[in-house]
N, C-alpha and C positions, 0 to 999 in steps of 0.2 A: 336869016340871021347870019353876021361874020362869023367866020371860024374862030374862034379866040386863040391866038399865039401865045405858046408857054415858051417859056426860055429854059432849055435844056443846063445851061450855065449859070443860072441859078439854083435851079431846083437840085445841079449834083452840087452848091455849098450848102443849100441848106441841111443836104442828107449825108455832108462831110466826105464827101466822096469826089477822087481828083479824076478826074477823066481827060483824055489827049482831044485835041481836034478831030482825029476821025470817030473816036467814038462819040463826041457828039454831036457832028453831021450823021452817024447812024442812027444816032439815041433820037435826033429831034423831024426825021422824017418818020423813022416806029411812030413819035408820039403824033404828029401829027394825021399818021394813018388813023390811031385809034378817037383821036377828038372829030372826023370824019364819020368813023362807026356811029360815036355817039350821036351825033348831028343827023345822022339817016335815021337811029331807034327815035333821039326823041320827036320823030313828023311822025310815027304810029300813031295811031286813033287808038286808046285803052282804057275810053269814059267805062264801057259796060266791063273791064275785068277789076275785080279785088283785087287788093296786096294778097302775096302772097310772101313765104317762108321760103318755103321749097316748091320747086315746080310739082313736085306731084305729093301727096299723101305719104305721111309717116307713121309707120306703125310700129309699136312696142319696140318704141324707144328706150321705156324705161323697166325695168324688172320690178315684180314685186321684194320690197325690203323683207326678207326674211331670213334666221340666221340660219346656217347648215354643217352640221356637223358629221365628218364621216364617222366620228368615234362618239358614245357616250360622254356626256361632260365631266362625268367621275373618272373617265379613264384619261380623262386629259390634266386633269387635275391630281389625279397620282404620278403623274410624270415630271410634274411641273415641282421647280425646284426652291419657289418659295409661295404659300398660300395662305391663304385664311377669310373667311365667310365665303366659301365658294368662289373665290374668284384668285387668278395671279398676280400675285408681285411683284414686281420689276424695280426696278434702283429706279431713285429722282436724278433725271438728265436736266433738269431746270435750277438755276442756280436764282437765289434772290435777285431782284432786279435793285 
């Protein structure tokens, strides 16, 4: 399969970015190193491997949701300097729309 030719000169308008002559005689031998990489990975044979995420297992990722409090909720609530049905009150930061 040809290597497919990206144009350095275009891809810095379309990402609005002015770049001189040498940098993209730098920029379009980098890219063409890496369309090379790609061109060597995809002749791997990968019929027998899964998709994968992460190359190796993830674990506890996530925490259990649980609240935690270092103080009693009454002791936080006598601190607190507007309340009512157990819980605080804060001013409305939301104006009509």
């Amino acid at each position: 399969m040809p290597q497919p030719h990206i144009d350095v000169r275009y891809v810095a308008h379309l990402a609005r970015l002015e770049l001189c002559a040498e940098e993209i005689a730098t920029f379009q031998v980098q890219l063409e190193a890496i369309l090379g990489y790609v061109e060597t990975l995809s002749q791997l044979d990968v019929s027998g491997i899964e998709p994968t995420a992460h190359p190796a297992p993830v674990f506890g990722r996530m925490r259990t949701d649980e609240p935690h409090l270092s103080l009693p909720l009454q002791a936080v609530l006598q601190n607190a300097p507007d309340q009512a049905q157990g819980q605080i009150r804060v001013p409305k930061v939301v104006t009509d729309a």
